[in-house]
C-alpha positions in Angstrom: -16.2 57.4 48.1 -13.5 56.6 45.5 -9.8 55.9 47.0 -7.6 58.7 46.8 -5.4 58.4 43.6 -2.0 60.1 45.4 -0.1 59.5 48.5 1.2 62.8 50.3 5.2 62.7 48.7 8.0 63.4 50.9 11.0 64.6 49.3 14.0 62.3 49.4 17.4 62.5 48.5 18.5 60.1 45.5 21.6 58.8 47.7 18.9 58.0 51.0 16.3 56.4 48.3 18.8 54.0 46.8 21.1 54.0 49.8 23.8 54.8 48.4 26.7 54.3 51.3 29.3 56.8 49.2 26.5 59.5 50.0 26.2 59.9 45.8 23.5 62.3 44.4 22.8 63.2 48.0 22.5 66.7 46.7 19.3 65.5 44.3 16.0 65.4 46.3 13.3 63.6 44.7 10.2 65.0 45.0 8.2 61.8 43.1 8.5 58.8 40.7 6.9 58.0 37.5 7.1 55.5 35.1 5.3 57.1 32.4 7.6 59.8 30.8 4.4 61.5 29.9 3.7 61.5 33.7 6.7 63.0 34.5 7.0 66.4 36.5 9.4 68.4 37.8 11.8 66.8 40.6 10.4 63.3 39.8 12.8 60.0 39.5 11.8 58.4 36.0 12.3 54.9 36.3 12.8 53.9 32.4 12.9 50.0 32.0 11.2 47.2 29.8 7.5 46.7 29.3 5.0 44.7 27.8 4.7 46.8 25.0 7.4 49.8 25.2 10.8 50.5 26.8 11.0 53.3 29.0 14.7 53.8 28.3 13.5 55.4 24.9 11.7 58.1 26.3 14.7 59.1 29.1 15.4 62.4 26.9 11.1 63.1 27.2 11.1 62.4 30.8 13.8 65.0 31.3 12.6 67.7 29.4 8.9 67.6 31.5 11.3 68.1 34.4 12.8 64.8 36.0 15.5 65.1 38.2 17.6 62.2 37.5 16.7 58.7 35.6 17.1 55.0 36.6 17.8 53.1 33.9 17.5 49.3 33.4 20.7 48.1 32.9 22.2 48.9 30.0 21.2 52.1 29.2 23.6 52.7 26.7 22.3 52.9 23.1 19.1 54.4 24.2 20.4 58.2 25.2 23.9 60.9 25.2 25.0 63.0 27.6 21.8 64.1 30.4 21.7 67.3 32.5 20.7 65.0 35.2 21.9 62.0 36.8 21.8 59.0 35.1 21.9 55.6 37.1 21.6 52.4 35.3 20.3 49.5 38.1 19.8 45.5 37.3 16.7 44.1 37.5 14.9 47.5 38.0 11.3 45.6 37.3 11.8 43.8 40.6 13.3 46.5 42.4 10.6 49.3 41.6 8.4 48.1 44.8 11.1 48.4 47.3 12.2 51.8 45.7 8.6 52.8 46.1 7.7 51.4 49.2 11.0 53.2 50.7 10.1 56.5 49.4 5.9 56.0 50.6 7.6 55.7 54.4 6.8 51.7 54.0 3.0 52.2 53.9 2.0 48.5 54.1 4.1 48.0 57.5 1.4 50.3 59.3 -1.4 48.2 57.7 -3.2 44.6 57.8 -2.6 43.5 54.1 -4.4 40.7 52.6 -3.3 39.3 49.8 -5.6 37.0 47.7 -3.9 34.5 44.9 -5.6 31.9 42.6 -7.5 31.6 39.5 -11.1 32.0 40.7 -12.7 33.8 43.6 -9.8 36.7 44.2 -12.5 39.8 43.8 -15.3 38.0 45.8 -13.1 37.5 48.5 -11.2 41.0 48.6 -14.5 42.3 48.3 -16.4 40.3 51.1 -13.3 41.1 53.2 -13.7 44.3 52.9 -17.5 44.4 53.4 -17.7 42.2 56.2 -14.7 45.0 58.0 -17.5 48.2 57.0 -20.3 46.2 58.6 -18.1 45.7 61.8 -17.1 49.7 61.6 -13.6 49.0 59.8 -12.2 50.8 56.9 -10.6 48.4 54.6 -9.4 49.3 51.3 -10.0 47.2 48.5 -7.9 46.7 45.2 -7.8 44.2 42.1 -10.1 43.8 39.0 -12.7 46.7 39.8 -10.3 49.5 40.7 -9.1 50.5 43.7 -11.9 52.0 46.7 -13.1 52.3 50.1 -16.3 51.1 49.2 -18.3 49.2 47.0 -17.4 51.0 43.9 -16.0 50.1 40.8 -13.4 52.2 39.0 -11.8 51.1 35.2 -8.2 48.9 36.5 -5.8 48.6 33.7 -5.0 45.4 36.0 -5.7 43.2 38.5 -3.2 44.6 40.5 -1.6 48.0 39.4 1.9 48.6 38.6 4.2 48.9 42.1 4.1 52.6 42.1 1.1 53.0 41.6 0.4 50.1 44.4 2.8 51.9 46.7 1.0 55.5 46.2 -2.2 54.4 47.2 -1.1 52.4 50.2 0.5 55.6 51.5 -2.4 57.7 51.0 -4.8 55.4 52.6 -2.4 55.1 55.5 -2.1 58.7 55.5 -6.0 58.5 55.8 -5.9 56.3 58.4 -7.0 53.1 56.5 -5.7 50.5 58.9 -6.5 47.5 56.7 -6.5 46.6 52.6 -7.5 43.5 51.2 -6.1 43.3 47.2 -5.8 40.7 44.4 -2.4 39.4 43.5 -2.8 38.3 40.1 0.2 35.7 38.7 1.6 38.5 36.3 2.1 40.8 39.1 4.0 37.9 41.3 6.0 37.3 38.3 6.4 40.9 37.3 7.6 42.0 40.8 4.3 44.6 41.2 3.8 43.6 44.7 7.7 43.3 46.0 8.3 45.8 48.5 4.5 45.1 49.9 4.4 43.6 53.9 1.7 41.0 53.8 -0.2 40.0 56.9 -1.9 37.6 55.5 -2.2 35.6 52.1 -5.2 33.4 50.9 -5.0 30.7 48.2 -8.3 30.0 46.6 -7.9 27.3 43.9 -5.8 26.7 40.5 -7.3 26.1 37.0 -6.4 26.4 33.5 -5.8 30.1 32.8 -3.4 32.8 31.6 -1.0 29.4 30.3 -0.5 32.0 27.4 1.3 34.1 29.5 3.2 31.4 32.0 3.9 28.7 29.6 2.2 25.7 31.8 0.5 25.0 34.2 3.3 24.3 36.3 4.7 27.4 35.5 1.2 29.0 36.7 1.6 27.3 40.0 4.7 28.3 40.5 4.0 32.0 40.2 0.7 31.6 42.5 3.3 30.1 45.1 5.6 33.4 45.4 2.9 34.7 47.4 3.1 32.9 50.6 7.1 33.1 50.6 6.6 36.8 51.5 9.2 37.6 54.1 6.9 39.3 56.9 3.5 37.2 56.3 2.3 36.3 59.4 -0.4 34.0 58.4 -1.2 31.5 55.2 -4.8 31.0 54.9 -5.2 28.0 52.1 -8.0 26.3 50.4 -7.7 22.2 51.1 -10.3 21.6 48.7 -7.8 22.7 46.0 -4.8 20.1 44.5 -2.6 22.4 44.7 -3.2 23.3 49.0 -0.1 20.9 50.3 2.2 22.6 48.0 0.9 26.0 49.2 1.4 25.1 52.6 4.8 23.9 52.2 5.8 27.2 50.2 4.5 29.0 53.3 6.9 31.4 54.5 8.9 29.8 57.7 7.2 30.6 60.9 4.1 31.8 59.5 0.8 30.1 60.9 -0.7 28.1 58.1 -4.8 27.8 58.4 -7.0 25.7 56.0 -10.1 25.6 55.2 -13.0 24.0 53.1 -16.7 24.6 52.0 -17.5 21.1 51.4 -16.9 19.7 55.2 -13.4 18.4 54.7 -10.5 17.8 57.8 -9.9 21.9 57.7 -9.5 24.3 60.9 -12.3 26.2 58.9 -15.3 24.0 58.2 -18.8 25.0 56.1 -21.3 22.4 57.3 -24.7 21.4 57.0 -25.9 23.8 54.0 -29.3 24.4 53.1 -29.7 26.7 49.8 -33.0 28.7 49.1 -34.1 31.2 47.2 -32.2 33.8 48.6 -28.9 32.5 49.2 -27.8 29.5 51.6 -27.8 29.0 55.4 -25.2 27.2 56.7 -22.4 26.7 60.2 -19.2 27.7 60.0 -16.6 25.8 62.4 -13.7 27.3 62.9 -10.8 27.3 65.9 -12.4 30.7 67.1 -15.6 28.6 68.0 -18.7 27.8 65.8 -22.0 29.7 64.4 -24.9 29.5 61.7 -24.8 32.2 58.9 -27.2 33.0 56.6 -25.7 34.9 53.5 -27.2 35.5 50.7 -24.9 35.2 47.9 -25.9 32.3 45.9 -23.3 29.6 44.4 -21.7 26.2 46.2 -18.5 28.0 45.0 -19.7 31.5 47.6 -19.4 29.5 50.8 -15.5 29.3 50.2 -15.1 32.8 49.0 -17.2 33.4 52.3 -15.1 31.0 54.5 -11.7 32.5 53.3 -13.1 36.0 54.0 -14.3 35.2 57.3 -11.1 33.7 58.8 -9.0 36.4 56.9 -10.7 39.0 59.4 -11.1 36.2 62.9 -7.1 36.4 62.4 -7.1 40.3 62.2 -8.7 39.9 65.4 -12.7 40.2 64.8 -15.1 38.7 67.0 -16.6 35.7 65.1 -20.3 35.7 66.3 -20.1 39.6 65.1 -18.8 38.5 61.8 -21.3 35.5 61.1 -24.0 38.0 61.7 -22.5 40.4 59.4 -22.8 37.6 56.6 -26.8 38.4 56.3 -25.6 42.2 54.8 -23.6 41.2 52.6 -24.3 42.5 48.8 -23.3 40.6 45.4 -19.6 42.0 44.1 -20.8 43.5 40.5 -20.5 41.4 37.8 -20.1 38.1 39.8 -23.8 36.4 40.1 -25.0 39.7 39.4 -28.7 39.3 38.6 -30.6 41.6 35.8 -34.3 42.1 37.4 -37.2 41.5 35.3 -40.9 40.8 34.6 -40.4 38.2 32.1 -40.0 35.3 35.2 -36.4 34.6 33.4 -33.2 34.6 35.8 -30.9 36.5 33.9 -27.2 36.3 35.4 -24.3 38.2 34.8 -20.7 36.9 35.4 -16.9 37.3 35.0 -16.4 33.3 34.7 -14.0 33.3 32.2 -12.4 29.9 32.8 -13.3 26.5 32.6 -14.0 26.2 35.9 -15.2 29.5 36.6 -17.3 28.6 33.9 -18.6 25.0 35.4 -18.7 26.2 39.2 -21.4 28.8 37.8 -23.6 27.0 35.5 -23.7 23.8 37.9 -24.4 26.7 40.9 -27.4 27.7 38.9 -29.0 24.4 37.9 -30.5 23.3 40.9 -32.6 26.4 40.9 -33.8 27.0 37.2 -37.2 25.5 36.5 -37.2 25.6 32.9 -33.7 25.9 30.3 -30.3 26.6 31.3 -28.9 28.6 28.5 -25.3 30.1 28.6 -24.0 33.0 26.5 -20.2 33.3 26.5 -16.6 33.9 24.3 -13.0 33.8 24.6 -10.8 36.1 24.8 -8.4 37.2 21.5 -4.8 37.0 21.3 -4.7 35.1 25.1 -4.7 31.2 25.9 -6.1 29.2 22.8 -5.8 26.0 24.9 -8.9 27.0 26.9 -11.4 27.4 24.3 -12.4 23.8 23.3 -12.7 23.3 26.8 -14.7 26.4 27.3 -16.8 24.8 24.6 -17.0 21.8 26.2 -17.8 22.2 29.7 -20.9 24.9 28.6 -22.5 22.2 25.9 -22.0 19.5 29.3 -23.8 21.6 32.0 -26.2 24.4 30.0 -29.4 23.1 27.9 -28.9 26.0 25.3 -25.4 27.6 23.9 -24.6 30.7 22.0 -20.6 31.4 21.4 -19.6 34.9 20.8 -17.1 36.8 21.3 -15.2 38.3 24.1 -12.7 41.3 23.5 -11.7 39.4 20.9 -8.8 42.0 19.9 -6.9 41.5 16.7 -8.0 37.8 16.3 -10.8 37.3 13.6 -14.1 36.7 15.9 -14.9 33.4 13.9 -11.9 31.8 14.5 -12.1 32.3 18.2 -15.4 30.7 17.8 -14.5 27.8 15.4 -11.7 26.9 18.1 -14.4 26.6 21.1 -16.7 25.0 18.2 -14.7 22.5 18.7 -15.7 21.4 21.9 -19.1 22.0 21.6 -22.2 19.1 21.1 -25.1 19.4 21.3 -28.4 22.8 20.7 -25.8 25.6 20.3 -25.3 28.1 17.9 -22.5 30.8 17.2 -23.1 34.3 16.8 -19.8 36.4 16.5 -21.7 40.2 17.7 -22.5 39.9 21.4 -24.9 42.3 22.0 -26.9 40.4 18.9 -26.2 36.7 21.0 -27.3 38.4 24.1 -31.0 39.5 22.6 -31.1 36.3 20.6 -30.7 34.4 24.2 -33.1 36.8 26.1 -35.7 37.3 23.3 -36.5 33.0 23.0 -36.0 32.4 26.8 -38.9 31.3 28.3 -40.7 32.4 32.2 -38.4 30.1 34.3 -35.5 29.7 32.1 -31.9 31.2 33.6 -29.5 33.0 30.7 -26.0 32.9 32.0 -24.2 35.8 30.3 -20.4 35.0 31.2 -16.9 36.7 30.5 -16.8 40.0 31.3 -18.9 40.5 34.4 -18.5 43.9 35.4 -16.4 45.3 31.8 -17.8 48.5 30.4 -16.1 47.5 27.4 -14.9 45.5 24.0 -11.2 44.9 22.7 -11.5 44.9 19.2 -8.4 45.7 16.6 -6.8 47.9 19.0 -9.7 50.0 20.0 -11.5 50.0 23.6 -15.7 50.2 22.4 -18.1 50.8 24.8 -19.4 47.4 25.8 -21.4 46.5 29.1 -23.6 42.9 29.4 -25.8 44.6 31.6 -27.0 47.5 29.7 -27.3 45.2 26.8 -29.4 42.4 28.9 -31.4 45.5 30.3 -32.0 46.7 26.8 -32.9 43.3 25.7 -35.4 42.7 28.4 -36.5 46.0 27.9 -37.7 45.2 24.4 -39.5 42.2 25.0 -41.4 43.9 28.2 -42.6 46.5 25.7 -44.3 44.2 24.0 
């Protein structure tokens, strides 16, 4: 069942929704808000500031003539419209105030709910999604938003972003409260800390997973990307800080942590942590393992595969032990747990070849996956991955790099490469590269080059874009998925 797109809307007045103590434009009831002037209806407060790539304030007149009842304007407004037949209120900082406008008009949606917030450069859809699974298999709703859409289930709708704009955010936490969803676990990417999507939200709980080079196109350093992470846990009514020790970054997480709020660590590799994975054993079908934690101790068996899965696993287990969920019920819950698509997402076949499908877009991502694989390919390790166009060039070499250290075979191509020349993308990670590689600029063509020379008992790793249905190229949005392609691919070779 796909979430519900719209929360029930209560009409407000525009004095009550920016509480306005003069009792101004009491007399005009808002009926919804839009950002999109296109999206506009009638009785609906357009909220017209900056973006990425348009202002909003140029499209005030539009969002009045599909019927808004007043504007709120970025301040200045002037320059961008005359005289309205509506009321026209120019506010400061409107980017970071759109969530608490939104959350006050939803009735405060996330104060009736347990919200999880998930931060760091790896591992945030894993773990919102094995929070959420492990809450079905123990009779919970739990609603589940970031990188594959928002749901109530496993499925996976298109996302414009990891986390959606803070209307949008606001809307669907009132209409699954109005549902009576009594729990959400959701991504918190760095642009929507930065970009205020998530203000106005009431976390319960936030976890830190790790920090690695990514998205320094965007935030300037790495510092800067730390930074952002950090707003996270300074949330006013969190409750509890859940943080990865394993990480560099976990002491400055903790000391960020909102005062008052319990601070819990935890580790997959055995370290001093109130949450503890010990003695693993990995076979074919996952790993076994004990989990200590300050709720007592149990084995698990779960069988997603990956060194990197057992603190994914351990962040989403103690996430729900402080919701209040029995601990033996949730270690047993482990053994249902299904792969999230498009991370470690295996392609059957009856070639004998492990063919892999995942999102690792990073140099660690990247790493943490090929080294997860290694210890269980019999024959070649072969990894087919890109870069991204137009986003952090600093990456690439070391994309190059860390694939040509830890994978037998390379093939570069690309990956939404947008309105960057493909080559040059690939030159740039060329440059990290050594070794048996080759580059070959048209994916689906790497991805049959990889699958038709693979031998029975090799693994291709096909990395990037995991669980995309699509390619970025020049401005248009192609149809694109790496596991129709590596099903087509296989498909070939079985015929003959």
């Amino acid at each position: 069942m796909l979430a519900a797109r719209t929360g029930e809307a209560h009409p407000m007045s525009l004095s009550a929704l920016l509480e306005r103590e003069d009792g101004a434009y009491a007399d005009t009831m808002v009926s919804g808000l839009a950002l999109d002037s296109r999206r506009v209806g009638p009785g609906d407060l357009f909220l017209a500031m900056p973006g990425d790539v348009h202002d909003g304030r140029q499209f005030i007149e539009q969002a009045v003539a599909n019927g808004a009842c007043a504007v709120l304007a970025e301040a200045p407004a002037a320059g961008f419209v005359d005289a309205l037949p509506v009321p026209l209120v120019e506010w400061p900082d409107l980017r970071l105030e759109a969530g608490p406008l939104a959350a006050r008009f939803y009735r405060e949606p996330s104060r009736d709910m347990q919200v999880t917030g998930i931060t760091g450069t790896n591992g945030k859809t894993t773990t919102s999604r094995l929070i959420a699974q492990l809450a079905h298999a123990l009779g919970r709703q739990c609603g589940v938003i970031g990188t594959l859409g928002a749901t109530l289930d496993d499925g996976v709708e298109d996302a414009g972003n990891t986390t959606p704009d803070a209307l949008a955010l606001q809307r669907q936490l009132a209409a699954w409260r109005d549902q009576g969803v009594g729990a959400v676990s959701m991504e918190v990417s760095s642009h929507a800390l930065v970009q205020g999507r998530v203000n106005g939200v009431s976390f319960t709980t936030a976890i830190y997973t790790n920090l690695s080079h990514d998205h320094l196109d965007y935030h300037g350093s790495l510092g800067s990307y730390a930074r952002a992470k950090l707003r996270l846990f300074a949330t006013p009514q969190l409750r509890h800080s859940v943080v990865n020790v394993d990480d560099d970054l976990a002491a400055l997480v903790a000391a960020a942590t909102t005062e008052g709020a319990q601070i819990l660590t935890y580790s997959a590799r055995g370290a001093g942590a109130d949450v503890r994975v010990l003695n693993t054993r990995f076979h074919g079908a996952g790993v076994r393992g004990e989990l200590h934690t300050p709720w007592g101790s149990g084995e698990f068996d779960s069988p997603l595969p990956g060194a990197f899965n057992l603190a994914n696993l351990a962040a989403a287990v103690t996430a729900l032990a402080l919701a209040g969920e029995d601990l033996d019920a949730l270690l047993a819950a482990v053994a249902q747990l299904r792969p999230v698509p498009g991370r470690m997402q295996r392609v059957p076949n009856a070639l004998g070849l492990q063919v892999i499908i995942d999102y690792a877009h990073t140099p660690d991502a990247l790493e943490h996956a090929l080294r997860a694989l290694r210890p269980h390919v019999e024959g070649a390790l072969v990894a087919v991955f890109g870069c991204g166009g137009e986003r952090d060039r600093d990456k690439r070499q070391l994309m190059g790099r860390v694939a040509c250290s830890h994978a037998d075979q390379v093939i570069v191509t690309s990956d939404n490469p947008r309105g960057e020349d493909p080559m040059d993308i690939l030159r740039d990670i060329e440059s990290g590269c050594s070794g048996s590689y080759a580059l070959e600029p048209d994916r689906a063509s790497a991805i049959s080059a990889a699958l038709s020379s693979a031998r029975s008992g090799d693994c291709v790793l096909i990395a990037g874009k995991g669980h995309e249905q699509y390619q970025l190229v020049e401005g248009e949005k192609l149809p694109f998925s790496d596991v129709a392609q590596a099903r087509l691919a296989l498909a070939r070779r079985e015929r003959t």
